[in-house]
DSSP file (Angstrom, degrees, kcal/mol; ACC not computed):
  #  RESIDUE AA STRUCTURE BP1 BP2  ACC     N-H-->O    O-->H-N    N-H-->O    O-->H-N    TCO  KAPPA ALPHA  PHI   PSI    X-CA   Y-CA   Z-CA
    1    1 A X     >        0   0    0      0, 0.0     4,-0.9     0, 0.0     3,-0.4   0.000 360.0 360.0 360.0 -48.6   86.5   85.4  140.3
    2    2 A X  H  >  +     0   0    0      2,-0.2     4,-1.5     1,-0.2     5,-0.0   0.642 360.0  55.3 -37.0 -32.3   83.9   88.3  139.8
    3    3 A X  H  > S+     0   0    0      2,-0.2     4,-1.6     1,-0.2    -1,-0.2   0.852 113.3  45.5 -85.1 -30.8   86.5   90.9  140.5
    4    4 A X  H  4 S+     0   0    0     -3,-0.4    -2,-0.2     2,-0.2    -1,-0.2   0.741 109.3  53.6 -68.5 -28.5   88.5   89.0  137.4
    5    5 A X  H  X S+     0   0    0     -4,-0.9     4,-1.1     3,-0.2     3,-0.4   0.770 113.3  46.5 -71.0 -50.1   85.3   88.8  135.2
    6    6 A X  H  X S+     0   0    0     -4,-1.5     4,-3.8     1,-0.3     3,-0.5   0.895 111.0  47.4 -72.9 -37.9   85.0   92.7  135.7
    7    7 A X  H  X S+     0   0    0     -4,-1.6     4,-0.5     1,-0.3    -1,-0.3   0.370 109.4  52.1 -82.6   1.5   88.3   93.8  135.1
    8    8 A X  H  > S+     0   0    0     -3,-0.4     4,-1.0     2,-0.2    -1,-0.3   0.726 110.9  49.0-116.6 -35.7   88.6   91.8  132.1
    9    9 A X  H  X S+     0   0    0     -4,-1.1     4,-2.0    -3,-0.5    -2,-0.2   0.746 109.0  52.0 -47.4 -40.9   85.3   93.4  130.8
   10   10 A X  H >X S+     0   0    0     -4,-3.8     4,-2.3     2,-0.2     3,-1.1   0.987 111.2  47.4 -66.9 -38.4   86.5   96.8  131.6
   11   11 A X  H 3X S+     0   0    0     -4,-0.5     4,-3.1     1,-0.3     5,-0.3   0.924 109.6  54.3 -62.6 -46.1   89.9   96.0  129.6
   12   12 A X  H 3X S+     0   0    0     -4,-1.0     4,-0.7     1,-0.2    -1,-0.3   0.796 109.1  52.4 -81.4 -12.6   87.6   94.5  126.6
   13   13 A X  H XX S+     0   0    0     -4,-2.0     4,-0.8    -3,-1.1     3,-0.5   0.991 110.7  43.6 -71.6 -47.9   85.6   98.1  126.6
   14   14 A X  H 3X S+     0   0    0     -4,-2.3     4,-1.4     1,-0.2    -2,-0.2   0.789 111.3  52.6 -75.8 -16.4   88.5  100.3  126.3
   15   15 A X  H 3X S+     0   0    0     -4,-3.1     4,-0.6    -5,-0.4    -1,-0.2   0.829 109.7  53.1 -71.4 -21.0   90.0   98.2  123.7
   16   16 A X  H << S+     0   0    0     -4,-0.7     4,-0.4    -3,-0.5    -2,-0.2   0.824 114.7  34.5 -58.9 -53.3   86.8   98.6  122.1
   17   17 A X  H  X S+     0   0    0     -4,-0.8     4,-0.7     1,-0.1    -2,-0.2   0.873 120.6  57.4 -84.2 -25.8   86.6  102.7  122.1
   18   18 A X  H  X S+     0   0    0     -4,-1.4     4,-2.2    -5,-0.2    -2,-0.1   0.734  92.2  64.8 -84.3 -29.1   90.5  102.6  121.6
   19   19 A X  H >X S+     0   0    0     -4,-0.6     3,-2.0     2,-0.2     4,-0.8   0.905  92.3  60.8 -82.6 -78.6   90.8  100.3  118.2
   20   20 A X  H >> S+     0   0    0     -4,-0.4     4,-1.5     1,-0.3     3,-0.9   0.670 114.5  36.2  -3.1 -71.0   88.9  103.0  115.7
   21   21 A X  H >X S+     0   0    0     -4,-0.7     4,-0.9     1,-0.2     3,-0.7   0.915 110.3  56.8 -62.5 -35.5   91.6  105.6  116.3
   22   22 A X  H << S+     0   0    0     -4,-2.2    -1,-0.2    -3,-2.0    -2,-0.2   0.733 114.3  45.1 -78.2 -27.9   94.6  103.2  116.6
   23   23 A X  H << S+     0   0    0     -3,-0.9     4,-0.4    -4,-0.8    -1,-0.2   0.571 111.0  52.3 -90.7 -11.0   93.4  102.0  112.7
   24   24 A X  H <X S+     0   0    0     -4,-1.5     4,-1.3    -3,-0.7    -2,-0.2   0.442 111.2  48.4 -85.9 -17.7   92.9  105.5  111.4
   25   25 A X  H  X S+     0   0    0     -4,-0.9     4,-1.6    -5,-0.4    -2,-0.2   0.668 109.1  45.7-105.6 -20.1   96.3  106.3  112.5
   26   26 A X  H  4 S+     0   0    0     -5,-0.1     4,-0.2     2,-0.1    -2,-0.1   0.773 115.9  51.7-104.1  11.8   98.3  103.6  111.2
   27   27 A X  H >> S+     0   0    0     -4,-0.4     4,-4.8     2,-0.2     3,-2.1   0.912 110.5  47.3 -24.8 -90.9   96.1  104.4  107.9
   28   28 A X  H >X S+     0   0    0     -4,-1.3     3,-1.9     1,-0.2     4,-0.8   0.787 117.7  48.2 -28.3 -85.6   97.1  108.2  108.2
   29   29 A X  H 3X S+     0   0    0     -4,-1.6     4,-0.7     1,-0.3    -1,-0.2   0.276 107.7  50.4 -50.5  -6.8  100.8  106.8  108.7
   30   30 A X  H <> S+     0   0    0     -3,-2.1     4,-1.4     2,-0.2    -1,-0.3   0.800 109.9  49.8 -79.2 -58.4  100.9  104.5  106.0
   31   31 A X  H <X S+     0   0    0     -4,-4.8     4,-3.5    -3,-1.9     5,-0.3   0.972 109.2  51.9 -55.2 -49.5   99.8  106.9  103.6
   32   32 A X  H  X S+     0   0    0     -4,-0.8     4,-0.6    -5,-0.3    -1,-0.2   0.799 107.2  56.0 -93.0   3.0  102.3  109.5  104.7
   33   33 A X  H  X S+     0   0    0     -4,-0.7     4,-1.7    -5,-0.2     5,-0.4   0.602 104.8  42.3 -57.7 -25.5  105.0  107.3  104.4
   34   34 A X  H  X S+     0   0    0     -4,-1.4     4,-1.8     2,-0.2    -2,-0.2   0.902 110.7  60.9-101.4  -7.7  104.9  106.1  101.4
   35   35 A X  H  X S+     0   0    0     -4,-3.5     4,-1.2    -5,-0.3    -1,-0.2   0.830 109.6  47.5 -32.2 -46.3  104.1  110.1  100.1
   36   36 A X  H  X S+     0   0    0     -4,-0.6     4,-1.4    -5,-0.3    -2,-0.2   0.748 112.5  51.5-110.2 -39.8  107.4  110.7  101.7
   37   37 A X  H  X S+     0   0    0     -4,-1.7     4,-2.9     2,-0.2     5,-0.2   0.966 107.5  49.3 -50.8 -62.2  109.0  107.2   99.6
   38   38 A X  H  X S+     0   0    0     -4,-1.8     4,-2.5    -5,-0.4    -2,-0.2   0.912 116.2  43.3 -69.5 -30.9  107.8  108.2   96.2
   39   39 A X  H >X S+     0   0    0     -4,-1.2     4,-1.0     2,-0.2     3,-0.6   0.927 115.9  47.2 -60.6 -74.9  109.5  112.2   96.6
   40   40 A X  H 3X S+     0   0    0     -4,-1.4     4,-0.8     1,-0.3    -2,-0.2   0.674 115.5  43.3 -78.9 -37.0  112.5  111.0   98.1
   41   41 A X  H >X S+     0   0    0     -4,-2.9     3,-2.7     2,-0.2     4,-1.8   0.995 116.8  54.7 -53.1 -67.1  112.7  108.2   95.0
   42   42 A X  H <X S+     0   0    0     -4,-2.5     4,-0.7    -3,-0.6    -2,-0.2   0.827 110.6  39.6  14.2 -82.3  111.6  111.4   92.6
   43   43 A X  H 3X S+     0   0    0     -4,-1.0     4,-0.8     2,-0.2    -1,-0.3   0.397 116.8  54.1 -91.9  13.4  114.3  113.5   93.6
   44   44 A X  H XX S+     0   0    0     -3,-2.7     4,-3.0    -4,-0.8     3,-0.5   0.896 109.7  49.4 -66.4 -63.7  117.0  110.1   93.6
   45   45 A X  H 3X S+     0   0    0     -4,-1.8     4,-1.4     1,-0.2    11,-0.2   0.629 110.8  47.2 -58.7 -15.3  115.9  109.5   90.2
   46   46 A X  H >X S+     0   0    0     -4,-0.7     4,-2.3    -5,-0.3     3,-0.6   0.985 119.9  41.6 -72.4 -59.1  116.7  113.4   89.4
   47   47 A X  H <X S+     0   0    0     -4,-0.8     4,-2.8    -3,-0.5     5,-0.3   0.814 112.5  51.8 -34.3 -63.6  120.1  113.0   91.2
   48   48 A X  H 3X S+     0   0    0     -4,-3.0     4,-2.6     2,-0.2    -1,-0.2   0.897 113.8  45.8 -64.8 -37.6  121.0  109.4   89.7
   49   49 A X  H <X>S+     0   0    0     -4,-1.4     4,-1.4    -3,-0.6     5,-0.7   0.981 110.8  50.1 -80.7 -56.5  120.3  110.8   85.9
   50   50 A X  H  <5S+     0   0    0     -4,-2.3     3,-0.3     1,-0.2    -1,-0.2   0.829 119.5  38.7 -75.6 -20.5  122.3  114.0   86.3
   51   51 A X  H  <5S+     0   0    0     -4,-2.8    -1,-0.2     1,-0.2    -2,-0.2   0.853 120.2  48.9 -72.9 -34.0  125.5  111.7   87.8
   52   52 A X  H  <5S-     0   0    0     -4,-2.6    -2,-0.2    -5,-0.3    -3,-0.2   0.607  99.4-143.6 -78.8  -4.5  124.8  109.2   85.4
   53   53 A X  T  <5 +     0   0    0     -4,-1.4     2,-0.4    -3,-0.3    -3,-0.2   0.918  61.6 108.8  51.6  49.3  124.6  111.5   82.8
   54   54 A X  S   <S-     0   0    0     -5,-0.7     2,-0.4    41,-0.1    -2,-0.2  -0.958  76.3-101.3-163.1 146.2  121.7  109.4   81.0
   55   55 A X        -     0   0    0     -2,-0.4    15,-1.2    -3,-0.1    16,-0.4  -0.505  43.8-161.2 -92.8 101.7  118.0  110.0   80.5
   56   56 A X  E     -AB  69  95A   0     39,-2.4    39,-3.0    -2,-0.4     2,-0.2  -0.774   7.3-143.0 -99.9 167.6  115.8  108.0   83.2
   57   57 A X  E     -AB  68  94A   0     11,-1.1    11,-1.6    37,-0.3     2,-0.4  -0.801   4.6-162.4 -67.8 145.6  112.1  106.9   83.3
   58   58 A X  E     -AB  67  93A   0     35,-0.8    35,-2.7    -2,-0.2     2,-0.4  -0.980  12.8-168.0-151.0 114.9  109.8  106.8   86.4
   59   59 A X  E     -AB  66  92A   0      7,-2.1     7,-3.6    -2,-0.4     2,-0.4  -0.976   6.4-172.2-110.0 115.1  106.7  104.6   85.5
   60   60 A X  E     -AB  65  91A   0     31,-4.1    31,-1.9    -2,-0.4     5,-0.2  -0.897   4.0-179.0-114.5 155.1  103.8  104.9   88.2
   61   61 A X  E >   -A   64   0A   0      3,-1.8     3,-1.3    -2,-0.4    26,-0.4  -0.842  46.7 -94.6-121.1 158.8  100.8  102.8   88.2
   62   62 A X  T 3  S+     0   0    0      1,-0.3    25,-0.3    -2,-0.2     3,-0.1   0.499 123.7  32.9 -75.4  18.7   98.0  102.7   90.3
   63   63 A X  T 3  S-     0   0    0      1,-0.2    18,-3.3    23,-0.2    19,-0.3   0.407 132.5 -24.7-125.1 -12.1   99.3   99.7   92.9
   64   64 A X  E <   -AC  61  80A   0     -3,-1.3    -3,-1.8    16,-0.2     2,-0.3  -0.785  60.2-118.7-173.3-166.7  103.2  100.8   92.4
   65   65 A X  E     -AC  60  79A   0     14,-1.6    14,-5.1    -5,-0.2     2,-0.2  -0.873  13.7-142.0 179.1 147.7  106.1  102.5   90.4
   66   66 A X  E     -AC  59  78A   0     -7,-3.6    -7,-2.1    -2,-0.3    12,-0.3  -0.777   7.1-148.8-113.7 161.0  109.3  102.0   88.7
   67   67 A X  E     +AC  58  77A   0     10,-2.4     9,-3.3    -2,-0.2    10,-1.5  -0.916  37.8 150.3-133.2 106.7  112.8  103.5   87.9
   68   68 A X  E     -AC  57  75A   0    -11,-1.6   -11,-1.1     7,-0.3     2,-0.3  -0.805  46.7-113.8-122.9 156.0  114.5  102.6   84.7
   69   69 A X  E     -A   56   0A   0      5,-3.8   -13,-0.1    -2,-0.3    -2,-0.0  -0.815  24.6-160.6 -82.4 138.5  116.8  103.3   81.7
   70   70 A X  S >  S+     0   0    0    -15,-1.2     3,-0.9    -2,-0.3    -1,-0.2   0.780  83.0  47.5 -57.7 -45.2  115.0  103.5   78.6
   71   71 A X  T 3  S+     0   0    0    -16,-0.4    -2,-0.1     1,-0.3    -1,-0.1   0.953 121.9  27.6 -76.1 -29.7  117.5  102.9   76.6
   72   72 A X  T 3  S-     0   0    0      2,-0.1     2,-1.8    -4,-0.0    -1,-0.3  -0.196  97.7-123.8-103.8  44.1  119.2  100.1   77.9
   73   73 A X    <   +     0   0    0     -3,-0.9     2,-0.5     1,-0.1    -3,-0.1   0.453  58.7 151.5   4.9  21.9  115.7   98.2   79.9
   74   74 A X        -     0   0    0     -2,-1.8    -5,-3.8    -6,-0.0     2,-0.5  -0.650  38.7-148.3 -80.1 125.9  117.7   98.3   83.2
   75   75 A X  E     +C   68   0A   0     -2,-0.5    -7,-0.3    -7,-0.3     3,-0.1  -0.738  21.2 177.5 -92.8 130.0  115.6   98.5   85.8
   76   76 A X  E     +     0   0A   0     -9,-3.3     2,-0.2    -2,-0.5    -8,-0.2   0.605  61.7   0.2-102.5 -25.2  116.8  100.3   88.9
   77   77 A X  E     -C   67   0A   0    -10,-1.5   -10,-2.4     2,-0.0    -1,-0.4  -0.721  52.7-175.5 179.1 140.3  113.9  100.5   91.9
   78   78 A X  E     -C   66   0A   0    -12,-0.3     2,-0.4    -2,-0.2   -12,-0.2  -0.973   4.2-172.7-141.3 120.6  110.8   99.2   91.8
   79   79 A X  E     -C   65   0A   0    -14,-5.1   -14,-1.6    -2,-0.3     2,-0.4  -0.906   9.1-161.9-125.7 135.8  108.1   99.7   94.7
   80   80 A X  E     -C   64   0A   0     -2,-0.4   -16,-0.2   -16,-0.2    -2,-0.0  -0.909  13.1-144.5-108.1 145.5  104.8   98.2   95.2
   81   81 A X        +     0   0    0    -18,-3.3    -1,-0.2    -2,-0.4   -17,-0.1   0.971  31.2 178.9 -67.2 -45.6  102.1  100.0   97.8
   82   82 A X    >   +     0   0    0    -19,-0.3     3,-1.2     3,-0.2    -1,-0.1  -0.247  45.0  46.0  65.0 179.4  100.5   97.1   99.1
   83   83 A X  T 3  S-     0   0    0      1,-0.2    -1,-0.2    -2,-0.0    -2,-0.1   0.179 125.7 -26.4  52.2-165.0   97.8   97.3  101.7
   84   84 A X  T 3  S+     0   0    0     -3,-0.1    27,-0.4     2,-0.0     2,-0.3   0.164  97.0 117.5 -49.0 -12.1   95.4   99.9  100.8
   85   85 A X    <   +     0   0    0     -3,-1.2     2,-0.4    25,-0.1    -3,-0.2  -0.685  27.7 169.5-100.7 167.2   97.1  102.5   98.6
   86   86 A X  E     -E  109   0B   0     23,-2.0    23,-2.3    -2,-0.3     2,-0.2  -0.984  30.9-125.6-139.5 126.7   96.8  103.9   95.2
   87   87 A X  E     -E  108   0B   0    -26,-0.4    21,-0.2    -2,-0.4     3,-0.1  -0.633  32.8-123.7 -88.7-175.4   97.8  106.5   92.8
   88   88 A X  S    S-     0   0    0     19,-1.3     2,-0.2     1,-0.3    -1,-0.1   0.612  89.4  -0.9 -95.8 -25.4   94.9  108.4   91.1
   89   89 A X  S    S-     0   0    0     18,-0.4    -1,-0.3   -28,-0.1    18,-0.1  -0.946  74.7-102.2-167.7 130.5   96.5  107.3   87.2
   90   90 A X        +     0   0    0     -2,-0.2     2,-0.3    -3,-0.1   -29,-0.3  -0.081  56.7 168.6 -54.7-179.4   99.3  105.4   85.6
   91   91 A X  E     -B   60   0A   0    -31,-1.9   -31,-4.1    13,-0.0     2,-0.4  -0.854  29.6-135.9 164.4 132.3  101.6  107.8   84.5
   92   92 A X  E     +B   59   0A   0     -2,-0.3     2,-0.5   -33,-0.2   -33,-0.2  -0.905  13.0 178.8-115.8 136.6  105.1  108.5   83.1
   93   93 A X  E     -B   58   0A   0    -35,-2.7   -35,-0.8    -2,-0.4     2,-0.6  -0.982  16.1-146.2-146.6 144.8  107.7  111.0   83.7
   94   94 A X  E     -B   57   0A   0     -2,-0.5     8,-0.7   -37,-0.2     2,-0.5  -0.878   7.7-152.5-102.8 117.4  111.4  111.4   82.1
   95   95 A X  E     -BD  56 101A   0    -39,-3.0   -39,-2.4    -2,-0.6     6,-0.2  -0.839  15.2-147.4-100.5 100.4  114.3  112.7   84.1
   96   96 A X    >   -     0   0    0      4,-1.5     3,-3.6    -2,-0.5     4,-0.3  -0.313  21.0-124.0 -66.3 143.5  117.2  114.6   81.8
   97   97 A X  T 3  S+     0   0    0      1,-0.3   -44,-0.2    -2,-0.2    -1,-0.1   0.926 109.0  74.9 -54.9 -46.4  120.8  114.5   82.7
   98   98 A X  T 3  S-     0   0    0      1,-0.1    -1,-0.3   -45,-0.0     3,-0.1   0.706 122.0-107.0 -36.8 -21.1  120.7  118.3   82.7
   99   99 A X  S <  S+     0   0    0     -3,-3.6     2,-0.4     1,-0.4    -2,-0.2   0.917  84.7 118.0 111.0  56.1  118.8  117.9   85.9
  100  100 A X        -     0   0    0     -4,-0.3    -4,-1.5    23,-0.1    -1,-0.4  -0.953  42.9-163.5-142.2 161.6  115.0  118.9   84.3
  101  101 A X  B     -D   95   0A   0     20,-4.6    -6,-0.2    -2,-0.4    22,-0.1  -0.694  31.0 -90.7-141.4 165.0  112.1  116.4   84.3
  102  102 A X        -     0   0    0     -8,-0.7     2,-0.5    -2,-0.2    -1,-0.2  -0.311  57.9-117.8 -71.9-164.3  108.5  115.8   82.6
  103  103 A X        +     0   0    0     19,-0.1     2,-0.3     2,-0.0    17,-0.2  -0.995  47.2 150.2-147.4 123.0  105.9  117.6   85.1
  104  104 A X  B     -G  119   0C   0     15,-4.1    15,-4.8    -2,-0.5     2,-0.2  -0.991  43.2-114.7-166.3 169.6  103.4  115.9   86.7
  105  105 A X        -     0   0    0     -2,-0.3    13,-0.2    13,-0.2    11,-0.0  -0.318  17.7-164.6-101.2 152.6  101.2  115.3   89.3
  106  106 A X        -     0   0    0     -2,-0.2    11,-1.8     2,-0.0     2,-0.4  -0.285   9.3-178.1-163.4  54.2  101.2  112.2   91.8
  107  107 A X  E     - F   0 116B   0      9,-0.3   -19,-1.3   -18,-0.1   -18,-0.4  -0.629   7.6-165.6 -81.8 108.1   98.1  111.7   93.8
  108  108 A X  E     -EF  87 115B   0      7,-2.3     7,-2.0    -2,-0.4   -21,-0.2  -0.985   8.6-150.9-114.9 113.5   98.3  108.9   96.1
  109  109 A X  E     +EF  86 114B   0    -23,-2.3   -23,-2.0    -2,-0.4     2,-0.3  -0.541  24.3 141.2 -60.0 123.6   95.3  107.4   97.9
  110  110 A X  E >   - F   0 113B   0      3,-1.8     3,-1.2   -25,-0.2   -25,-0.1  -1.000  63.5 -86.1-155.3-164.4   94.0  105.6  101.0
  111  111 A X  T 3  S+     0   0    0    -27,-0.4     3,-0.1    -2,-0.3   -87,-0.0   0.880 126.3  55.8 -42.2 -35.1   91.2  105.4  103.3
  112  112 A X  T 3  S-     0   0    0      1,-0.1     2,-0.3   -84,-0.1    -1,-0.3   0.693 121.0 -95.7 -64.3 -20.1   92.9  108.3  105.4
  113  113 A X  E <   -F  110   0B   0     -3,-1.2    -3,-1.8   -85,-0.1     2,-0.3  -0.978  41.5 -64.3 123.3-132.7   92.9  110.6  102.2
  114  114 A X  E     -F  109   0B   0     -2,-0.3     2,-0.4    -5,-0.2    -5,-0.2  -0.955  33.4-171.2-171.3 120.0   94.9  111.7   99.5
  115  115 A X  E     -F  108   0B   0     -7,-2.0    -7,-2.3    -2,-0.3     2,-0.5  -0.963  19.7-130.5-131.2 158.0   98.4  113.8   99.2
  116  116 A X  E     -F  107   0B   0     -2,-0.4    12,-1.7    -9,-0.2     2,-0.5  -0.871  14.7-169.6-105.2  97.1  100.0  115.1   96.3
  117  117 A X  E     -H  127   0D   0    -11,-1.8     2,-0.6    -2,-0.5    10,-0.1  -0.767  19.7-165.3-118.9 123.5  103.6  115.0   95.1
  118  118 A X  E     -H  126   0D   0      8,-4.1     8,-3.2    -2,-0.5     2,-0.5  -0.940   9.7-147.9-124.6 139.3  104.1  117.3   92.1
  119  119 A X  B     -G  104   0C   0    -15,-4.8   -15,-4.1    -2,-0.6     6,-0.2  -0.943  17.6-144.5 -97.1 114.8  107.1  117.1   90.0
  120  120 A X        -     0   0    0     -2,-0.5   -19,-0.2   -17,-0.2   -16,-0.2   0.290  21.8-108.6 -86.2 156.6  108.1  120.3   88.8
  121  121 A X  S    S+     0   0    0      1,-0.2   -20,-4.6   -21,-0.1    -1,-0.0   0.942 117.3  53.9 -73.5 -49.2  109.6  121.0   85.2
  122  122 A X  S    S-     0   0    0    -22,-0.3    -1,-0.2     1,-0.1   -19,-0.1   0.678 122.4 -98.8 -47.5 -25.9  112.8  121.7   86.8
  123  123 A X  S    S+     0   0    0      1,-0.1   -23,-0.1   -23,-0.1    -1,-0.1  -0.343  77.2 125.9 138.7 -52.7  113.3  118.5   88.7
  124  124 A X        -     0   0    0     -5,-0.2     2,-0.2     1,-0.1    -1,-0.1   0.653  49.4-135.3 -84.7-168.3  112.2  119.4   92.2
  125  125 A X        -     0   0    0     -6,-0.2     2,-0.6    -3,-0.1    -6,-0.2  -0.858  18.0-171.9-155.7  90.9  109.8  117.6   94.0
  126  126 A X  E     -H  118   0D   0     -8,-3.2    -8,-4.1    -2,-0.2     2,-0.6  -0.892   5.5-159.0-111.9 148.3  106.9  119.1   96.2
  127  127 A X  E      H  117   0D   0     -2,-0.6   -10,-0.2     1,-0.2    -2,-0.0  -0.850 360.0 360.0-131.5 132.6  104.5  117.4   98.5
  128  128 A X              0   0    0    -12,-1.7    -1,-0.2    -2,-0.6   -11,-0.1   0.498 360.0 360.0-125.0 360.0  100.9  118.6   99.9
């Protein structure tokens, strides 16, 4: 019974030093997924306006962002963060069917830090 008592303490230490890293890392991973969502939605919405030949909007807010026609209010994807992230500032950007976009900046937040997806005049999409 002693030898169960110990081994069951040793278990509850390392689960102890072990949980800090294991929450900072699915932190980290959280964050750079959804970094890695909002480009690859970016350069869709660039893709979907130049096939569709029509002029989209991509409305972020600080919990989430949308993808929509202006002219016609159809809405096309809408993502919410959840959990613990944020962009820095609502924000709008316009994608033309000639394949060029408004330019802006996309700072998304959480406990791990903060990366940057800038959209380019041209359309493109980089993230740092």
């Amino acid at each position: 019974m002693v030898e169960m008592m110990v081994v069951i303490g040793i278990v509850g230490i390392i689960a102890t030093i072990s949980a800090p890293p294991i929450f900072r890392y699915v932190q980290s991973n959280r964050l750079q997924t959804n970094t890695d969502r909002l480009a690859a939605d970016l350069q869709y919405a660039r893709t979907l306006s130049i096939a569709s030949s029509s002029i989209l909007r991509f409305t972020a807010t600080p919990v989430g962002y949308k993808l929509e026609n202006p002219n016609t209010g159809a809405l096309i994807r809408e993502t919410d963060f959840g959990h613990d992230l944020e962009l820095d500032m609502a924000q709008t950007a316009d994608f033309y069917p000639w394949g060029m976009a408004d330019a802006s900046v996309f700072n998304i937040t959480n406990a791990a830090g903060t990366n940057q997806v800038t959209l380019l005049p041209t359309g493109l999409v980089e993230v740092h």
